[in-house]
N, C-alpha and C positions, 0 to 999 in steps of 0.2 A: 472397417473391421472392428466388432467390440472386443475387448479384453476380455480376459479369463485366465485363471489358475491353468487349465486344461491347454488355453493357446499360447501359454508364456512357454509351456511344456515341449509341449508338441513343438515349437518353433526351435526351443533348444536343441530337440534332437535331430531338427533337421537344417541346422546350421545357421536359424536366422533366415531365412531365403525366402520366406512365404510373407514376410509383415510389408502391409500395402502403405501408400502414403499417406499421412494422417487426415491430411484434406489435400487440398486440391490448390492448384499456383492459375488460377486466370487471365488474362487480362481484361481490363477495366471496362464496361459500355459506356456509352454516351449516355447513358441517364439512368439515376437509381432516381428510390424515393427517399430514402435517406443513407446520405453519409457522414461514418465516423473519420476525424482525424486523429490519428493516436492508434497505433497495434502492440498497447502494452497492456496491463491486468485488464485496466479499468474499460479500454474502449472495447477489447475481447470481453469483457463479460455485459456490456451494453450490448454488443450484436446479438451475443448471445440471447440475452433476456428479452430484447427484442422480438427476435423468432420465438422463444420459447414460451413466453409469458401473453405476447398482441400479438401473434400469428401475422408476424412480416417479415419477409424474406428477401424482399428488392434492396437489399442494404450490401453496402458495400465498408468495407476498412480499409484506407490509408495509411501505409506506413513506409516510412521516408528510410528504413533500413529494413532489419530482419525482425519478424514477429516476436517480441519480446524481449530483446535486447538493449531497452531503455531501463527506465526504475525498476521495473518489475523483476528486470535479473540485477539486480545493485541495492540490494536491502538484505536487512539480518534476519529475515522471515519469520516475524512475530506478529502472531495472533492474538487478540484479546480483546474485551470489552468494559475494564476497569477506569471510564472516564468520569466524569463525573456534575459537569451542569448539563441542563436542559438541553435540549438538539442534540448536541453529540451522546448522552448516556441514551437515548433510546434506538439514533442510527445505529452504533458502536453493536448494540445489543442486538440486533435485527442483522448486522453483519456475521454476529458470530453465528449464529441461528444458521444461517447460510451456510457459513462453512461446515457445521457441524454433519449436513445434510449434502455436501457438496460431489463428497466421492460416487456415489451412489445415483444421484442427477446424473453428471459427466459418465460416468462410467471410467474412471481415470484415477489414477492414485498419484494423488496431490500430495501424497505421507505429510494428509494434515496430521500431527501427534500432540495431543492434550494435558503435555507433561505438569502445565503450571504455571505462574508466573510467581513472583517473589520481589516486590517493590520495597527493599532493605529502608529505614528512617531512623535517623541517627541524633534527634533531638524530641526535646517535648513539643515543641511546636507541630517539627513533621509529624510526628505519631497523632496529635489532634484533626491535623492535616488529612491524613491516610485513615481515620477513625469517620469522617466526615465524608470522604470520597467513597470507605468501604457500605458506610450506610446506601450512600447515593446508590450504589451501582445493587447492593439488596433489596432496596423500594425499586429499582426498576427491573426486578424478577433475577440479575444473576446473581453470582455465586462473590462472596467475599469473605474473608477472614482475616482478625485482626492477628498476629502473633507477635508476645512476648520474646524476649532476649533467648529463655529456656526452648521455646517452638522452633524460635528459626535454628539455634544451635543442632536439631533432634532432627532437621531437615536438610542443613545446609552447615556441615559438620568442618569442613575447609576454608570457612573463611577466619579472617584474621577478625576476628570481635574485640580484641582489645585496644587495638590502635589507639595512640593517645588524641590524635586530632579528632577522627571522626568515628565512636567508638559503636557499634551496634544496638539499638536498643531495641530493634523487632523489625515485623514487616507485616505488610499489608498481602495474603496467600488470594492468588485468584486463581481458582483449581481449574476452570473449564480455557485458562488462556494453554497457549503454545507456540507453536511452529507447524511449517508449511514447506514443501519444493518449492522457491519460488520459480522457477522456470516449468515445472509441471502445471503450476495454476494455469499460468499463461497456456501451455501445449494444451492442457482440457477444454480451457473455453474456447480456443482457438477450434478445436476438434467439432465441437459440441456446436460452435457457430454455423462451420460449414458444415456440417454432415446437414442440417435444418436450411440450408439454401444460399445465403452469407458470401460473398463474395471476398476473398482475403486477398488483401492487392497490395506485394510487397515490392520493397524500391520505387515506391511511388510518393517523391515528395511534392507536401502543395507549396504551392508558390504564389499562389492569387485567392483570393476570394470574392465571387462573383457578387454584386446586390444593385440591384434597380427596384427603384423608387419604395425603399425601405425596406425592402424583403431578398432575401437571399435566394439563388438561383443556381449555384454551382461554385467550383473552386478550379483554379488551375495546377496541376502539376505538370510534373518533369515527362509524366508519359500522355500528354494531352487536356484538357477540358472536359469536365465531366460537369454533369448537367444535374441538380437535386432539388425536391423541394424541399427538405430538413437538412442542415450541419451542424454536427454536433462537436468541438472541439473540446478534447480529454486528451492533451500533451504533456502534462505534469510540468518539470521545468522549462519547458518552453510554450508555456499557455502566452505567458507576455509576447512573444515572437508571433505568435499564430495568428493573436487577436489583433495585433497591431495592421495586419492584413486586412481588416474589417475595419480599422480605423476608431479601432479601440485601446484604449489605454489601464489596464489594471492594474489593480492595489496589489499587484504579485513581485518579488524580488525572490532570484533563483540563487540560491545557494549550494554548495558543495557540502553533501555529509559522507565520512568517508565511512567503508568498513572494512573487517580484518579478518582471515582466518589463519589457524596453524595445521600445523604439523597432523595426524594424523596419532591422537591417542587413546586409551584403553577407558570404555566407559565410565567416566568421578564425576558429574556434573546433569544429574536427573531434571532438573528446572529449569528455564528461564528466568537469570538474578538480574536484579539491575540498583545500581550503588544509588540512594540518592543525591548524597555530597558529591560525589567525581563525577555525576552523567556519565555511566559506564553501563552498559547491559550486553549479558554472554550469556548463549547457550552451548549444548554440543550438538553438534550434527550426527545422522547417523555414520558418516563415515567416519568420526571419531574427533573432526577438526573442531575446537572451538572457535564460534561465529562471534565476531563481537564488534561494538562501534562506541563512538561516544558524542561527545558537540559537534556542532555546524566546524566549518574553516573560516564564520564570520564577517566574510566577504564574499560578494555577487560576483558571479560565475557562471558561464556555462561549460565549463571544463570538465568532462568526467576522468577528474583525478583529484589528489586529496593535496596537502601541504606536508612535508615532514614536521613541524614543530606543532599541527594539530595528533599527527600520529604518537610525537612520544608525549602527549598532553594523554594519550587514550591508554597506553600503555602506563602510564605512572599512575594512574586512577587503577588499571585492573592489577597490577603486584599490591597497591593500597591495600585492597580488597583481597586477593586471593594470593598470596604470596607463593601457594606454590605453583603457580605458573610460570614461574621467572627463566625455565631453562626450555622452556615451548618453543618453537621456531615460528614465525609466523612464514606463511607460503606465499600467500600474494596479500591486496589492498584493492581496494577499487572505491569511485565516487561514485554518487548519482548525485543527478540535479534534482534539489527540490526548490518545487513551486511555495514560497513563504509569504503567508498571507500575514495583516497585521496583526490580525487576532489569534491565530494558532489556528482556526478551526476552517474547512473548507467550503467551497463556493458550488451549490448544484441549482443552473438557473437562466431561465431562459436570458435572453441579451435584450438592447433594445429596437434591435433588428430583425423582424418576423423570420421564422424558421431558424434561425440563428440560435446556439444553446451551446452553455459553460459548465465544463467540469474543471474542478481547479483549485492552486491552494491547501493542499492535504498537508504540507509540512511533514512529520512524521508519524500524518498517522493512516499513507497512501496502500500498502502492502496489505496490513489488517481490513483496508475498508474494502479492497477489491470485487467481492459479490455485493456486498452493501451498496456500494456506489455506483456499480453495472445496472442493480436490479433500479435503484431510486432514478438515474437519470435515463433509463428504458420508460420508465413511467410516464417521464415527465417531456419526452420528446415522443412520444405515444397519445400520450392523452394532453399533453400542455398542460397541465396540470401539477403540481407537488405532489413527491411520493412525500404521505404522511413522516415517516422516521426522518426525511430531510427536509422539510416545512423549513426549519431554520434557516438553512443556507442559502440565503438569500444576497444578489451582488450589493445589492442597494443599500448593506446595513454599514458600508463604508462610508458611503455618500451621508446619509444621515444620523449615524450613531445609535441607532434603535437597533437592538437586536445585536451586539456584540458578543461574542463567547468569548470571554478567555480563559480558555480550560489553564492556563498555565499560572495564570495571574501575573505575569510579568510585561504588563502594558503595550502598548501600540509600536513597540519595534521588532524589525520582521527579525531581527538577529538573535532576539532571545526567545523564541518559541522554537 
């Protein structure tokens, strides 16, 4: 069934009764030509690109619970393309490109919304910092602006600018960033895979990975033995578990990041702000709740839940910042695992086991790359080949030290990216 204004209508007046199911629940054959493991953003929008972009269809998705219910629904659903070295500033950018075109492909309303972002810097350093990154991301075609103490005041009129510790001196405006549904992304590509042929195979955990005489051959799950001659493994925090089934060991450590929303209020909060002294970044949703997160929990996990003494570490950063939220409720919390690479920056790339192939390593920046990352690793288990915009993410720049990003600059530990 496509959407429409006309069939949101019509369904209304007829109680709901007529909307078919989005796709389709299978069970699994005995042999695809490629299998994804992973049914969150990234591997939904691989099948996707897959069919859509190389006209293949014999592809199948694996996911060990319900379609979407990993990262993809456990993030503060921020889009944007404000990074700033080589590899990531021209994926980053090619991602957002995607989104910007994204409702209109799927035919689905992602309520991607293009409100803004607003990167606060609170010293001269940061401002040279943010002056340097807003360049970066202008030479690579998008949108940046530096703003003065006066700019963000005229934009972002609620916050606290005087604090003695960390006091406001501007911010770096990236107009084409925002927000996303994130469980809509997911439900689109998820639509968009199977209406194109795609096999979506849910409650299906692997448990084995097949490989004779170097080359991979199939995986086992919980509903049988399936037979491939490409797999592709896109599990975010649990890439280290997956791989480890192949008899691989990665540069990945899974951490807990936690996020927050409240109460349900009257539209104050038009951007995406994010502190740089406290790691605090909020938006509003449109149901009125502010979404917000802030550091890791700093310790390796596969728990999707948070700690309390990281939660009022998040909360004492955001009154910092916006004091008049102190009387908000917050409604619930929730963690995701992320996959923390050393460098900050993530891993799209074949293995050293023929038809074997790694997505992995996004740390925080999994959510924004979701078309980015579907289209480039559809490329690249398509063709074997690097999709251009992710040339850099390469597994091997661990092993040898060539080819490190660190978009963060905070060195070779997984805990501070």
């Amino acid at each position: 069934m496509r959407y429409s204004g006309l069939q949101v209508l019509a369904q209304g007046l007829l109680g709901n009764r007529g909307w078919t199911p989005a796709w389709r629940d299978p069970d699994p054959k005995p042999a695809y030509d490629i299998l994804i493991i992973g049914g969150g953003g990234h591997g939904l929008a691989t099948a996707f690109y897959l069919a859509k972009e190389h006209g293949l269809t014999n592809i199948a998705v694996l996911e060990k619970g319900y379609l979407g219910g990993g990262n993809v629904g456990r993030n503060t659903t921020i889009v944007r393309a404000n990074y700033g070295l080589p590899g990531n500033s021209e994926f980053y950018s090619h991602s957002l490109k995607l989104w910007e075109q994204l409702e209109s492909e799927l035919n689905y309303n992602v309520m991607h919304s293009q409100r803004g972002i607003i990167n606060l810097f609170h010293s001269d350093g940061q401002r040279d910092a943010y002056a340097r990154r807003g360049n970066a991301m202008i030479n690579q075609g998008d949108d940046a602006i530096l703003l003065d103490n006066a700019g963000c005041r005229k934009l972002l009129p609620y916050l606290d600018y005087d604090q003695t510790r960390f006091p406001i001196y501007g911010g770096l405006y990236h107009p084409r960033g925002g927000t996303a549904r994130h469980d809509a992304v997911a439900w689109g590509f998820a639509r968009g895979a199977d209406t194109r042929g795609v096999d979506l195979i849910q409650n299906c955990e692997v448990t084995g990975i097949d490989i004779e005489n170097g080359a991979v051959t199939g995986v086992q799950t919980t509903r049988g033995a399936i037979k491939a001659k490409k797999v592709g493994i896109v599990v975010a925090g649990r890439s280290s578990q997956v791989a480890a089934m192949a008899g691989m060991r990665l540069p990945i450590e899974s951490h807990v990041l936690q996020a927050f929303v409240t109460e349900g209020l009257k539209p104050c909060l038009d951007h995406v702000v994010t502190y740089g002294m406290g790691h605090f970044y909020v938006s509003q949703s449109d149901k009125g709740g502010l979404v917000f997160g802030g550091d890791l929990d700093f310790y390796a996990s596969y728990a999707a839940r948070g700690n309390l003494p990281m939660a009022e570490h998040v909360m004492e950063a955001g009154l910092t910042l916006m004091p008049m939220i102190g009387k908000a409720k917050v409604l619930r919390s929730w963690g995701g695992i992320m996959d923390m690479s050393p460098d900050g920056s993530p891993v799209i790339d074949k293995t050293h086991i023929d038809g074997l192939y790694l997505n992995c390593g996004w740390c925080y920046g999994g959510f924004k790359a979701v078309p980015g990352s579907g289209f480039s690793f559809a490329h690249l288990i398509a063709t074997d080949r690097p999709h251009a915009p992710a040339a850099r993410y390469r597994l091997d720049r661990f092993l040898t030290g060539r080819g490190l990003m660190d978009e963060e600059a905070t060195g070779s530990q997984h805990n501070l990216h």
